[in-house]
N, C-alpha and C positions, 0 to 999 in steps of 0.2 A: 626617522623610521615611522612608517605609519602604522596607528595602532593595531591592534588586531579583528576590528570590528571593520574598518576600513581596509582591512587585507580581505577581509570575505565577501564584501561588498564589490571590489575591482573584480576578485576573481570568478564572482558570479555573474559582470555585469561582462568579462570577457568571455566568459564561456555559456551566456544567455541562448544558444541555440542549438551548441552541442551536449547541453546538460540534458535538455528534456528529449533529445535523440537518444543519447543513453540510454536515457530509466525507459524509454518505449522499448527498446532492444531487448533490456532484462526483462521488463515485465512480460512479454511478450514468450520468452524463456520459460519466466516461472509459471506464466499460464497455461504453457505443455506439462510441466510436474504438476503442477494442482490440479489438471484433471486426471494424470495418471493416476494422484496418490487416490482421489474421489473415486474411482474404480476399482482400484485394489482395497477401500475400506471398503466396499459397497460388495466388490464381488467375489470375495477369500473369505475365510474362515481365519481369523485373526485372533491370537491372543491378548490378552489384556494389554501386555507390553508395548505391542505391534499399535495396537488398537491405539494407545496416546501417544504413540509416537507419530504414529499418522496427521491425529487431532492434533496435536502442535508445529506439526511442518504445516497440515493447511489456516491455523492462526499466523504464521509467519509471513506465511503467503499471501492471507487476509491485510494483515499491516504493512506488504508492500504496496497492494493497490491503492489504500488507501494516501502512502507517501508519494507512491505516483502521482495521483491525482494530487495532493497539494501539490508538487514539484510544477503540473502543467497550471493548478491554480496562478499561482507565484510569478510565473515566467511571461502568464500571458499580462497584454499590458491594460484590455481591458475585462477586468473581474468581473465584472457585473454581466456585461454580453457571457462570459466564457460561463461565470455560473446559469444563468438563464438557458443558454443554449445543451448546457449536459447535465441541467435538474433532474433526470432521472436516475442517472448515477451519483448525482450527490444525496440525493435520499437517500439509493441502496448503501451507498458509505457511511451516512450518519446512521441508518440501521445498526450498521456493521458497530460503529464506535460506541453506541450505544448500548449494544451486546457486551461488547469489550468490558464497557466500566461499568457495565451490571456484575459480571467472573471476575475481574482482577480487582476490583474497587468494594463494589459492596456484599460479596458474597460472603463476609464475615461479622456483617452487621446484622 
């Protein structure tokens, strides 16, 4: 039996072009609810509740684009073209990540 680090490996390397068709499928999904939700914060009168509920469906949101993007990082075979060629969005992502572990990381230091 092969181990399990080698089971995820086979099954990544057979499903290499159906995987990152997926996540464009989903993400492409959650890109219509994130801008919904960004309109309905933006344009209603919201309560407090409403109000983080919101703000947490679109960090959810936030953290799939960015797994998207590693997902299409990963898959492609050369990294270095694929980052050079979408450095704008990997900026706006490490933005993003940055933001991230400024709130969950150091906001209690």
């Amino acid at each position: 039996m092969l181990p399990i680090n080698k089971n995820i490996r086979l099954f990544i390397f057979e499903n290499r072009e159906r995987i990152p068709r997926i996540s464009t499928i989903i993400i492409r999904i959650l890109a219509i609810f994130s801008i919904g939700t960004l309109i309905y914060f933006h344009g209603f009168h919201l309560n407090p509740i409403e109000k983080l509920l919101i703000l947490n469906f679109n960090r959810v949101f936030f953290g799939a684009f960015v797994f998207h993007f590693l997902i299409r990082y990963f898959f492609n075979y050369d990294r270095f073209d694929f980052a050079k060629q979408n450095w704008l969005e990997l900026i706006i992502l490490l933005i993003i990540l940055i933001g991230a572990i400024n709130y969950y990381i150091l906001k209690n230091i």
